[in-house]
C-alpha positions in Angstrom: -7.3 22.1 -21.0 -9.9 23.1 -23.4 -7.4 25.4 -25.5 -4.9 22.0 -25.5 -8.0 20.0 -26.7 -8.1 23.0 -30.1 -4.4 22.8 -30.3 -4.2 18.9 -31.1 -6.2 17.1 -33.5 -6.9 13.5 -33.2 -5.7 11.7 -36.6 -6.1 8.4 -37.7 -3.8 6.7 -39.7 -4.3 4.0 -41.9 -1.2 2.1 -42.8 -0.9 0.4 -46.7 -0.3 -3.6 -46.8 2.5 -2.2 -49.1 4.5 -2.0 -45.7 4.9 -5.7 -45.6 5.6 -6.5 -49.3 8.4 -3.4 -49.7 11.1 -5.0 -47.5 10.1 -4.8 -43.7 12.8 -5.9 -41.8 10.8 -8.6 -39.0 13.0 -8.6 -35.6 16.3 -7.8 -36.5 17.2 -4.4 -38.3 18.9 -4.8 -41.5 22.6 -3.9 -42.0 21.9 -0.3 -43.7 19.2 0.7 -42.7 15.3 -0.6 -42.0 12.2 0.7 -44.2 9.6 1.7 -42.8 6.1 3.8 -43.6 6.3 7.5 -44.5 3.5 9.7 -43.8 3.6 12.3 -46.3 0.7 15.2 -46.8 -1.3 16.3 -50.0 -1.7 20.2 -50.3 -4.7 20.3 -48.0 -3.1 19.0 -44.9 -4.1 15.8 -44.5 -2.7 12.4 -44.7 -1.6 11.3 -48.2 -0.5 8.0 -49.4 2.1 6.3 -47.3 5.5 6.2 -49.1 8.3 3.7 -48.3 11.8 5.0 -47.1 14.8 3.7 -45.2 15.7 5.1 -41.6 18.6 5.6 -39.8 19.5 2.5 -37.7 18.6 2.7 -34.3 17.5 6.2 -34.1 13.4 7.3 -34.3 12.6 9.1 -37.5 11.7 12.4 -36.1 10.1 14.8 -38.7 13.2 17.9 -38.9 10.4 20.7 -37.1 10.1 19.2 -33.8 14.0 18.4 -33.8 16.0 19.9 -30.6 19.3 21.9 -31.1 21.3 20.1 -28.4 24.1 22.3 -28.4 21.5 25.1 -27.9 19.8 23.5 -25.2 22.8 22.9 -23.0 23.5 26.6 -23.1 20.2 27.4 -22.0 20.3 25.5 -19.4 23.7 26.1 -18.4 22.4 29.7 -18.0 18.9 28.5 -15.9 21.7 26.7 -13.4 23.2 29.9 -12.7 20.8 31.7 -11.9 18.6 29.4 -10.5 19.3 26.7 -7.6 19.7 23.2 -8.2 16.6 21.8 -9.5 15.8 18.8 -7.2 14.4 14.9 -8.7 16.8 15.3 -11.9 16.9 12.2 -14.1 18.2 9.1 -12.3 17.9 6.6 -15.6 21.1 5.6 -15.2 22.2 1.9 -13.2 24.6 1.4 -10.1 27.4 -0.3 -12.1 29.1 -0.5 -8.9 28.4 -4.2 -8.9 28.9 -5.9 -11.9 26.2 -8.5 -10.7 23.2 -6.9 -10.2 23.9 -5.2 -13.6 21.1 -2.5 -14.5 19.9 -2.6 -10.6 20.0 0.6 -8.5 21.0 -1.3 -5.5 20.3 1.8 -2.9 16.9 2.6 -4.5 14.8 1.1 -1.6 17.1 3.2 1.1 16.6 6.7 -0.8 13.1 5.9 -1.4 12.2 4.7 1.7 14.1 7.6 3.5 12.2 10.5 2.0 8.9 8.5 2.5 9.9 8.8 6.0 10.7 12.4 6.2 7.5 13.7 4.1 5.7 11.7 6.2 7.3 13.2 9.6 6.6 16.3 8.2 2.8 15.6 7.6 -0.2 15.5 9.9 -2.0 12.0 10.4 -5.2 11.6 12.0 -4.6 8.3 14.5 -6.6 5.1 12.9 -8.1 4.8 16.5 -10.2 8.0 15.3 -10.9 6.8 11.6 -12.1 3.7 12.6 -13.7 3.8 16.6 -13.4 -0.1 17.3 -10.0 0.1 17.5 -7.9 1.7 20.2 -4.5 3.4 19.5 -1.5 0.7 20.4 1.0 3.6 20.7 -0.6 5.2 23.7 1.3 8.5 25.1 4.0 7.7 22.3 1.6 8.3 19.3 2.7 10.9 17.0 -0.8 10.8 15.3 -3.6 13.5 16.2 -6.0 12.4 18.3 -8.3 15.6 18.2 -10.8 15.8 15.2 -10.9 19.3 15.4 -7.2 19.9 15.1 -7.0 17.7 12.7 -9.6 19.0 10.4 -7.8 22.4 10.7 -4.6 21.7 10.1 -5.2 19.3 7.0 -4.6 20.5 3.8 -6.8 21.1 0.9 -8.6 18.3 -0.3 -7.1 17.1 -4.1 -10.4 17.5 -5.7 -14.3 17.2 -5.1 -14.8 13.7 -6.0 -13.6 10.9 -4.0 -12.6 7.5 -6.3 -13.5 5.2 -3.5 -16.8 6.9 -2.4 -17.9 6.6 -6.1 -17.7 3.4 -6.9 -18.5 1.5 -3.2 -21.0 4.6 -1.7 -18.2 4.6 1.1 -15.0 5.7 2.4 -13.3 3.6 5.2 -10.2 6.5 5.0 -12.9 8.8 6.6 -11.7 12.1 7.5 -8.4 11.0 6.4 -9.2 10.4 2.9 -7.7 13.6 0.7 -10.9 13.9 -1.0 -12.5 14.0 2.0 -15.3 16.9 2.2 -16.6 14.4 -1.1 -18.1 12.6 1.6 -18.4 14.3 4.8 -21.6 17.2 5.8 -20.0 20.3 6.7 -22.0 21.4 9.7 -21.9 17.8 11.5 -18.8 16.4 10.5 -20.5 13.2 9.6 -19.5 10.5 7.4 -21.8 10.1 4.6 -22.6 7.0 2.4 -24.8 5.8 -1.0 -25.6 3.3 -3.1 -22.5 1.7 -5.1 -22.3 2.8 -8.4 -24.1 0.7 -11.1 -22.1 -2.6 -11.7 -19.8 -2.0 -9.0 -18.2 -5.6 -7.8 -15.2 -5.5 -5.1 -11.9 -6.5 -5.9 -11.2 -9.9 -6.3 -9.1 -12.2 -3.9 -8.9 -9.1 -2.0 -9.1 -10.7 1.7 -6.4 -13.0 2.0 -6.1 -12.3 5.8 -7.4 -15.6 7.1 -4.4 -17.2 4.6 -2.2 -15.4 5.6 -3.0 -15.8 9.4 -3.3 -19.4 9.2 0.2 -20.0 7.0 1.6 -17.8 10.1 0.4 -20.4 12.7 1.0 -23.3 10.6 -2.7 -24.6 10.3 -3.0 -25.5 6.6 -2.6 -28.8 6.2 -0.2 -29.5 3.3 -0.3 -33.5 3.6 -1.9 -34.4 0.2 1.0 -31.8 -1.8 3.6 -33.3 0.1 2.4 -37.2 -0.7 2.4 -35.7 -4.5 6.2 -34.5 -4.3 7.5 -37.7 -2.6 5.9 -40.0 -5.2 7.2 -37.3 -8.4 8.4 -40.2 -10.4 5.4 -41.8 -10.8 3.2 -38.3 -11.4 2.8 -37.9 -15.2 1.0 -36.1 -17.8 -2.3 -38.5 -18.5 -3.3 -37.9 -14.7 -4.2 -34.5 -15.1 -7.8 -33.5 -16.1 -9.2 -32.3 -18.7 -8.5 -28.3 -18.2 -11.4 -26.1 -17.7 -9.5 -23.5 -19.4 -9.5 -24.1 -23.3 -6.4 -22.7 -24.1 -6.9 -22.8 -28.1 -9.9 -20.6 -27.4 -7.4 -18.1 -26.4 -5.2 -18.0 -30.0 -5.1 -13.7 -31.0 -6.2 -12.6 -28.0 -4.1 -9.3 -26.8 -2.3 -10.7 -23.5 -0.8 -8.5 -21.4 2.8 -9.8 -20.0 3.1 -10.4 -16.1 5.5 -7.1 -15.4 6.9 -6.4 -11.7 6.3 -3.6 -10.1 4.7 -1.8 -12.9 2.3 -5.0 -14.1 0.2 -3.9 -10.5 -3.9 -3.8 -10.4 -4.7 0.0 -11.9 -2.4 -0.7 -15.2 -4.0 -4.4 -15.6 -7.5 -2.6 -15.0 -6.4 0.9 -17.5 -4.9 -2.1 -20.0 -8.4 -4.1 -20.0 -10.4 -1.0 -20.7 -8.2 -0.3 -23.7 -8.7 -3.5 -25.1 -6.5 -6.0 -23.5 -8.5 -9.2 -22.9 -5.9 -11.7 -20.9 -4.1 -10.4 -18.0 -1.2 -12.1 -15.4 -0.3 -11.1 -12.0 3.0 -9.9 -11.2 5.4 -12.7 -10.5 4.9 -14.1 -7.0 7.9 -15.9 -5.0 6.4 -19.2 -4.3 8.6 -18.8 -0.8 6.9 -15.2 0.3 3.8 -16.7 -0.4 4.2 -19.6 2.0 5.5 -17.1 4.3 2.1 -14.8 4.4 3.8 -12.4 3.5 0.7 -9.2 2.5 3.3 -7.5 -0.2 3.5 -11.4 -2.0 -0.4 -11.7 -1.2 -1.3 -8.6 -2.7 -0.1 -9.0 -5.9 -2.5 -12.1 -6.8 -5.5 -9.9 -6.0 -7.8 -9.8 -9.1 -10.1 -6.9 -10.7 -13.8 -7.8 -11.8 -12.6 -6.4 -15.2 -9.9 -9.1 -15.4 -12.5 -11.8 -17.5 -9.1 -14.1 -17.8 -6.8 -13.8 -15.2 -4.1 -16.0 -14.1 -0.8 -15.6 -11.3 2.4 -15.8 -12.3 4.9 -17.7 -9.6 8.7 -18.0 -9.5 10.2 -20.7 -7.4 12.6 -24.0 -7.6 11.8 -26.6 -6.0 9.0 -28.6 -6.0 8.4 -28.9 -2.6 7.3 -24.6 -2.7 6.2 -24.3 -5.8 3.3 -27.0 -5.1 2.5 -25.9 -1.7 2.3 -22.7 -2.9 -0.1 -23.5 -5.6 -2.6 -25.5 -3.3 -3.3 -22.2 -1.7 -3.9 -20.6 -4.7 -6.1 -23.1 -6.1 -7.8 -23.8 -2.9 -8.3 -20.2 -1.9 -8.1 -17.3 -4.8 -10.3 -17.1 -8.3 -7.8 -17.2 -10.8 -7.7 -19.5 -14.4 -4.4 -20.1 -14.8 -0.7 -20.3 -13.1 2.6 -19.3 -14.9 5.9 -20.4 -13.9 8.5 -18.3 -14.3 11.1 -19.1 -16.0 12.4 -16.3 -17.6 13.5 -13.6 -15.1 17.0 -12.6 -15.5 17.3 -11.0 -11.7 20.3 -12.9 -10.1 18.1 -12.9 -6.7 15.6 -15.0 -7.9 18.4 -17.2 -10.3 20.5 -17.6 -6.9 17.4 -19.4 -5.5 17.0 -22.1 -8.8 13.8 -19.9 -9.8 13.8 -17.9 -13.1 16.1 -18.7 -15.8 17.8 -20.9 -13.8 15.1 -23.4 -13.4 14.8 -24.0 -17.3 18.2 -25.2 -17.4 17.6 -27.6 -14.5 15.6 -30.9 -16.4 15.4 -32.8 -13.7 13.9 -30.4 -11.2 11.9 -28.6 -13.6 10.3 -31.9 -14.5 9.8 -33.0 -11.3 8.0 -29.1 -10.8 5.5 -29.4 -13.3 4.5 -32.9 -12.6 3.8 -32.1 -9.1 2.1 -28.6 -9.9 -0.7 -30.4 -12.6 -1.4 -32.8 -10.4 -2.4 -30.5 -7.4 -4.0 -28.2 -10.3 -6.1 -30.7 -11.5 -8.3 -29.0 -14.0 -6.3 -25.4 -14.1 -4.3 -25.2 -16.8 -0.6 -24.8 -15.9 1.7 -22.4 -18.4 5.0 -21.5 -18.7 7.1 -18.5 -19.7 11.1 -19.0 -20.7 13.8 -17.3 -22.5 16.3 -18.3 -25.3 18.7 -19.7 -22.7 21.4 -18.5 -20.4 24.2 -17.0 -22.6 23.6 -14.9 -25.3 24.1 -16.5 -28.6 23.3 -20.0 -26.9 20.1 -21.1 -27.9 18.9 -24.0 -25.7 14.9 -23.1 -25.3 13.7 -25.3 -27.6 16.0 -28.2 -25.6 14.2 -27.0 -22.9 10.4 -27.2 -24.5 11.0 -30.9 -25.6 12.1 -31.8 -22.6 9.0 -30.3 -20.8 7.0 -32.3 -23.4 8.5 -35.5 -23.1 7.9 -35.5 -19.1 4.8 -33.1 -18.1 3.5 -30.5 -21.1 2.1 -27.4 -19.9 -0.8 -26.1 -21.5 1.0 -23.2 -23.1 4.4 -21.8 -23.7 5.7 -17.7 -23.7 8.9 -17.8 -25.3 10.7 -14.3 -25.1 13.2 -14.8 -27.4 16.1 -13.0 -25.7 18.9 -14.7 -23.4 19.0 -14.3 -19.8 22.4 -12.3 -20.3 20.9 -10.1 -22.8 17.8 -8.9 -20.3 16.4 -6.3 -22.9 18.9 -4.5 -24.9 19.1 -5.4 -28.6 16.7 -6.4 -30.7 14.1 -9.7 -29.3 15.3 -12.8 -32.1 12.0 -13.6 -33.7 14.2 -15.7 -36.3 14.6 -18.4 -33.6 10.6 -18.5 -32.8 9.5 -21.2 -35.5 12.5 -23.8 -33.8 10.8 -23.5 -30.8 7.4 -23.8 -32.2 8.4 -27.1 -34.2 9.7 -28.2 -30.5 6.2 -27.2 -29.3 4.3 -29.7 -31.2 0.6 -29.8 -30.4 1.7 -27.6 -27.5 0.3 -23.3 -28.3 3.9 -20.9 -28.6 3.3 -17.6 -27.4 6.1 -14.9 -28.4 6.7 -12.1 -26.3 9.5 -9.6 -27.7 9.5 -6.2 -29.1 6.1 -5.3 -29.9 4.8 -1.7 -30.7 2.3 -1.4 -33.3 -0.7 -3.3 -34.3 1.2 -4.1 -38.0 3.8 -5.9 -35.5 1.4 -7.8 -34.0 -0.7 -8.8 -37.1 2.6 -9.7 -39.1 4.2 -11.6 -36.5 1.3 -13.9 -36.4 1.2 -14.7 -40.0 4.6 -14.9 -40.8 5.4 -17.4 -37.3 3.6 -21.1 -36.1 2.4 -19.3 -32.9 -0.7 -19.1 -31.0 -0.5 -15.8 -29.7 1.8 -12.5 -28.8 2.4 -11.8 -25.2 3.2 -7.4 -24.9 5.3 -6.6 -22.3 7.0 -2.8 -22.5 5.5 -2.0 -25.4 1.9 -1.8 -23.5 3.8 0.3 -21.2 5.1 3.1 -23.3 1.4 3.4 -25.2 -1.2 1.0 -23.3 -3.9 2.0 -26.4 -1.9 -0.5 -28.4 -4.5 -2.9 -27.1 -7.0 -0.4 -28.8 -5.2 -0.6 -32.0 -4.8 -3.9 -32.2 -8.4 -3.9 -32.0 -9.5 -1.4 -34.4 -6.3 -2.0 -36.7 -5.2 1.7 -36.9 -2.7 3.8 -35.9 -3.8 5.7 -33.8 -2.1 9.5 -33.4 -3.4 10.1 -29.9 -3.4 13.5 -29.0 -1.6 14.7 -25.6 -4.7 15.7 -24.1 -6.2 12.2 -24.7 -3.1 10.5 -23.1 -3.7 13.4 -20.0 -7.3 11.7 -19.5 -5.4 8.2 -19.9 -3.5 9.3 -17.0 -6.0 10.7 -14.8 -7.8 7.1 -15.2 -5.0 5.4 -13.8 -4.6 7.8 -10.9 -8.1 7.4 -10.3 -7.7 3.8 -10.1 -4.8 3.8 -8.0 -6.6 5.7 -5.2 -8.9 3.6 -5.3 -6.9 0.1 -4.9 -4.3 1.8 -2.9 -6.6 4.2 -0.4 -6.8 8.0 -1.2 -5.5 9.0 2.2 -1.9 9.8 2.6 0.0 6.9 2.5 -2.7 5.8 -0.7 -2.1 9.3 -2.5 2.2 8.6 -2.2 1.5 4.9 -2.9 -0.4 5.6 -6.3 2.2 8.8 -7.0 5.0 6.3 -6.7 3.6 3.9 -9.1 2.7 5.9 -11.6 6.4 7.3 -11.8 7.4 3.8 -12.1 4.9 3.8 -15.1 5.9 7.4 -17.0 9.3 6.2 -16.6 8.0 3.8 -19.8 5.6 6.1 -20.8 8.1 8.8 -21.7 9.5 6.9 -24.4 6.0 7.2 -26.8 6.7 9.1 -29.5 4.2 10.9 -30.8 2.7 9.5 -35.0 2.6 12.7 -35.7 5.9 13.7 -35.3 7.2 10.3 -37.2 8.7 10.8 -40.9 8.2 7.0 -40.8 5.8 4.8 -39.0 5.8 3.0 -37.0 7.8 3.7 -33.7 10.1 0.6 -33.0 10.6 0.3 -29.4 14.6 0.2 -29.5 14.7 3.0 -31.6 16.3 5.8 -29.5 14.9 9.3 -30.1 16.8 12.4 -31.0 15.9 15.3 -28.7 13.1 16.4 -29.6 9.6 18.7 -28.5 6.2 18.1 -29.4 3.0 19.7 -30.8 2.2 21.8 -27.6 3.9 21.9 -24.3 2.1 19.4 -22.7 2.9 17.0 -25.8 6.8 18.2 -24.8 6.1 17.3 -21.2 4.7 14.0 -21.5 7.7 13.0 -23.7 10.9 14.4 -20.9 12.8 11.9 -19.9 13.9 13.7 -16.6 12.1 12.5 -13.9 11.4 16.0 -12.3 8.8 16.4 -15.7 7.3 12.8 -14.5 7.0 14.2 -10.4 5.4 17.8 -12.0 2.7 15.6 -14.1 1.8 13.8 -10.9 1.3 16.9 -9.0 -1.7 17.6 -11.9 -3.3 14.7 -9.9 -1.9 14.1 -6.6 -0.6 17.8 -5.1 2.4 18.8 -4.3 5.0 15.7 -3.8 6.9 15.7 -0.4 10.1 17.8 -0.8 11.9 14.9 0.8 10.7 12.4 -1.9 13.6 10.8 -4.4 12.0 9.1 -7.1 14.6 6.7 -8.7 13.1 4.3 -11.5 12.6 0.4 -10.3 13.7 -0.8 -14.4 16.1 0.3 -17.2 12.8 1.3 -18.6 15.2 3.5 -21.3 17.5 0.4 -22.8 17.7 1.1 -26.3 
C-alpha cells in the first residue's frame, strides 16, 4: 500500500469565483453545451489558473490519457472469455423491465440473494449460540446443524480476518465469542478464555439500540394508544397554535450539511463514516409507520441512533392518520431522536399503493388531517416534511401542496426534491421551480435536495435560491468527503489510497453495528456493495479536463492513475465483490450480489 501511497499525490484544488460569473449553467444543462472549470498546468506540474471551456452534454470531461479504447477492450476481453471460464458476479446494473410497474426494480433480487446466503451459509461451519452464550440452551436439539464441540470448532474455523477485533475495541468485549472472525483478538491461546478491557476512551453504546421491550409489548398488545386515538377522532378541531413551542430551533439549522434519509444504503456505518467527514444533520432510513406498529426488528432497527449523530431525526412513511400517530407516540415516548420526517416523496409503487409517499401529498384532506394529529402527539418535536414536484412529470403541483400544508398544520420545515414522482432520478433535478415553492413556504425554512456534487454547488445554490438549507442525497454517496469540502471549501483530489482507508472505516464500522461473526462479516459485505454500487461512479479531479464532476454526467470508459484508482472506479460488480475481499475474505461462491437502486441513472 505504501508504493500506492508514492504513486498518488494528494492535490488541492482551489476553484476561481470566475466559475460563477462566466456562464454556469445552475440545474439544467444548456442547449450546446455547459461551461465548466478547466484545470490546466504551468510548466512545473502543478495547478495553474483555472480556465473556462464548454463540455460535451451529458458526458464527464475525461482528460484524453486516461481515455479507454472500447473497441480494444472488447477484444481483449473477448479473448480472456476464451480462454478463461465464465467470470462469476458480472455487472447486474441493469432493471427487470419485465413489469412496467415496478420500473427500475429488480423484482427477483431478494430470491437470488437470499438463495446464495443460504448456500454459503450451508457450506460454512457455525458454532451453536448455546456455546457462545452458556445461559441459553440449543432449541434445535438432535436436529441442530451447528457444532456443539469447541474443539472442533476451533479447528475447523478459518483464519481469523485480521488481529484487531472492531467490537472488542471500542466496548472491551465481544459477545460473538469464539465466533467472532477476529476472534484470537480476544481470546488466550493456551486456555481458550474469553478476554475483556476497559472501553475505549469516549466509547458510548449505540443509541435506541434495545427496542426489545417495544417490540414485545406492540406484539402482545400492551401499549396503550388511548390518548393518540382521542387525538385522531377529534382531527377537526386539532390545529396549528396547539403545538408547543419546538425544542428544536429549526433556523439554527440554516447551512448546515444534511444528509438525505436514503434506504438501504442511508444505514448506521454510512451515517456514522458521513458525520466524521463533516456531515452535521442526519435522518434514519424511512420507516413504514405499519412495520413499526407491527414490531417488526428490521423496521426497529433502522431508528437506532449513533452517539456521533449530534442531530438526528427518523424518517416515517405512512397514510393514514390513525398509523402514522400511533406510530409516532412510540417514538416519542421511547427512542432519542429530534425530529420526525414524513415521507412524502418516495416514488416506490409499494409504499404509493398504501397512500404513503408521493401519494399522500396529493391527498389534502388526509395529509392535513396527518400532520394535525402527528404535532399534537409531538408536542415540542419539531415535525418536517420531505415532497417532490408532483405526480407527472412536467406537472408542478408542490407548491399547491406547501400552501395547503400551511393553511391547515405547517411543519417546521420543508425538503423539496424537485423532481416528479414519474421522473424518480433520471434527468436533471429542476432547481428553476425551487423559489415558487419557497414563495409558497412563507415564514416556513425550504430545503432543496437535487443534484448536488461539489461544494461550488452547494454554496451557489444557496445564494442564488430563498432556501434554508441543501439536503445531499446520492451525491454523498458517490464521494461522502463532500461533507469535507463543503467544510473546508476545496476540491478536494482525494487520492485512491485515501478513499481505500475511507473504506476500511466503513467496514470497520459495519462489523461493529452488524456483529463481526459470520452472519455480521456477510451483513456488512452486503451493504457495502450496495454502497460501491454509488461509489463507482466518482470520478477522480484529477482526471477532469473540467471541474467539477456533475452527477448525471455519464463517464467515457476510462482507467485511472494506478490500478487501484482503475479498480475503485469498475462498474462491474465482480471489481466491487474483489474490493470487499480486501476486508472481509473470500465472499461465498454461492453469493449473487445484484444492486438494491439504479445507482447508475444518468
Amino acid at each position: 500500500m505504501a508504493d500506492l501511497s508514492d504513486q498518488l499525490d494528494n492535490m488541492t484544488l482551489g476553484l476561481a469565483s470566475e466559475h460563477a460569473e462566466n456562464g454556469h449553467v445552475d440545474g439544467q444543462h444548456a442547449e450546446n453545451g455547459v461551461t465548466g472549470v478547466a484545470v490546466v498546468e504551468n510548466g512545473s506540474g502543478d495547478a495553474a489558473e483555472p480556465k473556462v471551456e464548454a463540455r460535451k452534454v451529458g458526458y464527464a470531461p475525461i482528460k484524453k490519457e486516461y481515455l479507454i479504447d472500447f473497441n480494444e477492450l472488447e477484444k481483449q476481453n473477448g479473448e480472456k472469455v476464451q480462454s478463461e471460464e465464465k467470470p462469476k458476479n458480472l455487472p447486474t446494473l441493469k432493471p427487470d423491465k419485465s413489469n412496467k410497474k415496478y420500473r427500475g426494480m429488480d423484482r427477483g433480487r431478494g430470491k437470488k440473494m437470499a438463495k446464495g446466503e443460504r448456500e454459503a451459509r450451508a457450506e460454512g461451519v457455525r458454532l451453536c449460540l448455546s456455546v457462545v452464550h452458556s445461559d441459553r440452551t440449543c432449541k434445535y436439539g438432535d436436529r441442530c446443524t451447528s457444532e456443539h464441540d469447541l474443539d472442533v470448532y476451533l479447528a475447523k474455523k478459518p483464519a481469523d480476518l485480521g488481529d484487531k477485533c472492531p467490537t472488542y475495541e471500542a466496548t472491551g468485549e465481544c459477545p460473538y465469542k469464539w465466533a467472532c472472525r477476529y476472534g484470537n483478538a480476544h481470546m488466550n491461546p493456551e486456555t481458550r478464555e474469553q478476554i475483556t478491557k476497559e472501553p475505549t476512551e469516549g466509547y458510548v453504546p449505540t443509541i435506541n439500540g434495545d427496542m426489545k421491550p417495544v417490540q414485545i409489548a406492540l406484539r402482545k398488545k400492551e401499549v396503550n394508544f388511548n390518548n393518540t386515538d382521542e387525538i385522531v377522532k377529534t382531527i377537526e378541531s386539532v390545529g396549528a397554535m396547539d403545538r408547543e413551542k419546538p425544542r428544536l430551533k429549526i433556523k439554527e439549522l440554516a447551512g448546515k450539511p444534511y444528509l438525505a434519509p436514503l434506504t438501504t444504503v442511508g444505514n448506521l456505518p454510512f451515517r456514522r463514516l458521513c458525520v466524521d467527514l463533516g456531515c452535521e444533520i442526519t435522518c434514519g432510513e424511512m420507516a413504514v409507520a405499519t412495520s413499526l406498529l407491527s414490531g417488526s426488528p428490521s423496521e426497529w432497527a433502522l431508528v437506532k441512533r449513533h452517539p456521533s449523530e449530534k442531530i438526528f431525526g427518523v424518517q416515517m412513511a405512512g397514510g393514514f392518520a390513525d398509523t402514522m400517530t400511533r406510530a409516532t407516540q412510540l417514538l416519542v415516548e421511547n427512542t432519542e431522536i429530534d425530529f420526525i420526517d414524513i415521507n412524502m416523496g418516495c416514488p416506490i409503487e409499494l409504499i404509493n399503493e398504501k397512500g404513503g409517499g408521493c401519494s399522500l401529498a396529493t391527498r389534502h384532506n388526509r395529509l392535513a388531517g396527518v400532520l394535525k394529529a402527528m404535532s399534537k402527539v409531538m408536542g415540542d418535536m419539531p415535525l418536517t416534511v420531505k415532497i417532490r414536484t408532483g405526480i407527472k412529470e412536467g406537472v408542478y403541483t408542490a407548491h399547491n401542496t406547501v400552501a395547503k400544508m400551511l393553511e391547515e398544520c405547517p411543519p417546521q420545515l420543508i425538503t423539496l426534491h424537485p423532481r416528479s414522482k414519474e421522473q424518480r432520478y433520471t434527468k436533471m433535478a429542476d432547481w428553476g421551480y425551487v423559489n415558487q415553492c419557497a414563495e409558497a413556504a412563507k415564514e416556513v425554512p425550504l430545503w432543496v435536495c437535487g443534484d448536488v456534487m461539489s461544494y461550488e454547488d452547494y454554496y451557489n445554490k444557496m445564494e442564488e435560491h430563498n432556501i434554508g438549507g441543501i439536503m445531499i442525497g446520492r451525491g454523498a454517496l458517490i464521494k461522502p468527503w463532500l461533507f469535507t469540502e463543503i467544510q473546508e471549501r476545496r476540491c478536494w483530489d482525494i487520492s485512491a489510497t485515501e478513499r481505500l482507508d475511507i473504506i476500511r472505516q466503513y467496514v470497520n464500522f459495519g462489523l461493529e453495528h452488524w456483529g463481526s461473526d459470520d452472519a455480521g462479516v456477510e451483513k456488512t459485505r452486503r451493504f457495502l456493495l450496495e454502497w460501491l454500487s454509488f461509489a463507482c461512479r466518482y470520478v477522480p479531479v484529477g482526471l477532469l479536463e473540467v471541474l467539477p464532476q456533475c452527477i448525471n454526467d455519464k463517464p467515457p470508459l476510462f482507467r485511472g492513475r494506478s490500478e487501484l484508482e482503475t479498480l475503485l472506479s469498475s462498474p462491474a460488480s465482480s471489481d466491487w465483490v474483489k474490493i470487499s475481499e480486501m476486508f472481509l475474505g473470500k465472499a461465498p461462491e454461492q453469493v449473487v450480489f445484484v444492486p438494491k437502486h439504479r445507482a447508475n441513472a444518468y
